[in-house]
N, C-alpha and C positions, 0 to 999 in steps of 0.2 A: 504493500500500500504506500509505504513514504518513498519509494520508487517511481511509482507515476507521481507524486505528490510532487519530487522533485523535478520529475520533467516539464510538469506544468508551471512552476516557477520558474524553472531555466528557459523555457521558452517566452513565456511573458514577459518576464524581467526583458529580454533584448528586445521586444517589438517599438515600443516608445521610441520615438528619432531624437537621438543624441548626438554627440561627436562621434563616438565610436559607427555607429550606423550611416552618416554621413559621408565618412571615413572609406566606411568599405565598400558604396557607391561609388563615389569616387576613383576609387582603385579599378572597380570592375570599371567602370567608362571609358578610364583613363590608360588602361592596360588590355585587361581581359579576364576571363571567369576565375582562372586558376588565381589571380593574383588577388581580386575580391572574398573566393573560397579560403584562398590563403590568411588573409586577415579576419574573417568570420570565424576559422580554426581556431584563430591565437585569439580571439575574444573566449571562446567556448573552454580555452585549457588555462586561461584566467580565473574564469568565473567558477571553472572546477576549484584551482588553488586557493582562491579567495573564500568559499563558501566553508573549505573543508578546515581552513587555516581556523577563519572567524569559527567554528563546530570545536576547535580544539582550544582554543581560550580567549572567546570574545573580550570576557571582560578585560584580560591585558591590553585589549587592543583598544577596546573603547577608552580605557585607561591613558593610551600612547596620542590619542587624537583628542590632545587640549588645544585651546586657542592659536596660541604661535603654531603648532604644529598645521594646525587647519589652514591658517592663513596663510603660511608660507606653500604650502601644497595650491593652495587656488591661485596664489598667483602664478607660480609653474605653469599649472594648468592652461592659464587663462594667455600665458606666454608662448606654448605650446600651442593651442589653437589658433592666437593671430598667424604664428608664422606657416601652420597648415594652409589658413586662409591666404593668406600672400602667396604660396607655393601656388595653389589653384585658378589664383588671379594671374598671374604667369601663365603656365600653361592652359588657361583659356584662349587667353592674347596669341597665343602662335600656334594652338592646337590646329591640326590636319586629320583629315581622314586616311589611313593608309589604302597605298593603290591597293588594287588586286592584285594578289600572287604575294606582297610585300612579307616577310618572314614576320612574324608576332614578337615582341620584345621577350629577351630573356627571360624567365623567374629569378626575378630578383628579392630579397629581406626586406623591402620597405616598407610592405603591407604589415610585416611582422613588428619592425621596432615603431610604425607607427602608430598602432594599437597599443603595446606599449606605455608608448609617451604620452597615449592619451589615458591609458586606462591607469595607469600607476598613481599619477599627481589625481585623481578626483575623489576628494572625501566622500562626496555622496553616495560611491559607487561601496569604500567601506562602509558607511551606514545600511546601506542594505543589505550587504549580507548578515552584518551583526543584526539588525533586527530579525533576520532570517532565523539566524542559529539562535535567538536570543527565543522566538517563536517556538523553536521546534527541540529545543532544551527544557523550556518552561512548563511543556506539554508533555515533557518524557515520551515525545511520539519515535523516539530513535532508542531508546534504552539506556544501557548501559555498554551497549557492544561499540568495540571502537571501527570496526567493520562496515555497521550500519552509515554512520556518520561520511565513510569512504564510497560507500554505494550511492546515498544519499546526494553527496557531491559530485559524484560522477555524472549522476543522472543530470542534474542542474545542469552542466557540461553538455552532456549530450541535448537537453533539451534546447538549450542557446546554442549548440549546432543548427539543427533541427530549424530556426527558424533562417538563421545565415544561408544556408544552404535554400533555402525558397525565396528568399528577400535577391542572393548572388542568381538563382537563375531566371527572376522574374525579371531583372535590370540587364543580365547578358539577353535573354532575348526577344529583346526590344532594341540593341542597340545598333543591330544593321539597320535598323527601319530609321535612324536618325538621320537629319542632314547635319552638316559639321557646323552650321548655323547654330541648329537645337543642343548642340553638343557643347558650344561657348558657352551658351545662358545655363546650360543647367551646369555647367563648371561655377559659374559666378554666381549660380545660386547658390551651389554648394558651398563658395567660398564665404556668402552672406551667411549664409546659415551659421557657418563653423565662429566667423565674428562674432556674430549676436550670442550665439553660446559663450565666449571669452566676455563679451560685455556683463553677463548675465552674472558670470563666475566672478567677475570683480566686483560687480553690484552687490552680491551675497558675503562681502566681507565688511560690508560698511551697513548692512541690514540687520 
């Protein structure tokens, strides 16, 4: 039972549009499915470490995330998404459509340390899970097995697959149907988005 419990958490927790989701459009646009699938992954083996980490002693962690510690992580954060957004705003400006036949770019780490760099610096993203394990500790719905807790988070993993992998192939195919027109705006939107998220993030330290 706490096995679909948790897949339904790990997959809802990723639907919301965040930086990270924004992120991994972008990548699939900007590259191709593997390199979107690719940063979807490393969300999913995150949200596995993160759930199981917070399941094995929230309270130190809620303990570690006082004021300076928050502050300084949001504005990382918030530092971190301008220059995503600046990167996007660039390769909007000179984006191409590849001819036919043209070889697909490499598999490159980008997808990977970008997720990362967004998922590491975002307090809100610890508060979640700690309310998670904070839920599902309070409730003894896991026991006393340190196993369950392992299953538990895996599942949350696999379920934040589960929606990356619908989200990577509903954005790959759609995007031969694009003109390299549609392909600028929605880069600049992505990159507005990623801004207003970094505004949002500075705003919540003076709120």
């Amino acid at each position: 039972m706490f096995i679909l419990v948790g897949l339904i958490i790990g997959f809802v927790a990723a639907i919301p549009l965040g930086p990270v989701n924004v992120f991994v459009i972008s990548q699939t646009l900007k590259r191709d499915y593997l390199h979107g699938l690719l940063g979807g992954l490393t969300t999913a083996v995150l949200d596995f470490l993160y759930c199981w980490v917070a399941l094995a002693g929230f309270f130190q962690i809620r303990a570690a995330l006082n004021t300076p510690v928050m502050i300084a992580m949001k504005g990382l954060g918030a530092a971190i998404l301008l220059g995503l957004s600046y990167r996007l705003l660039v390769t909007a400006k000179s984006f191409v459509l590849p001819a036919p036949g043209e070889k697909t770019p490499a598999l490159s780490v980008r997808p990977v340390l970008g997720v990362i760099l967004l998922y590491v610096p975002n307090p809100t993203i610890y508060a979640f899970w700690i309310a998670v394990a904070g839920t599902m500790t309070g409730h003894n719905l896991l026991g006393h097995n340190v196993w369950n807790t392992v299953f538990f988070s895996l599942a949350c993993g696999v379920g934040s697959l589960l929606w990356y992998l619908i989200l990577v192939r509903f954005v790959s195919k759609r995007q031969n149907r694009l003109q390299p027109g549609t392909f600028r705006l929605t880069l600049r939107l992505l990159a507005l988005a990623l801004a207003a998220f970094a505004v949002y993030t500075i705003a919540t330290i003076f709120i």
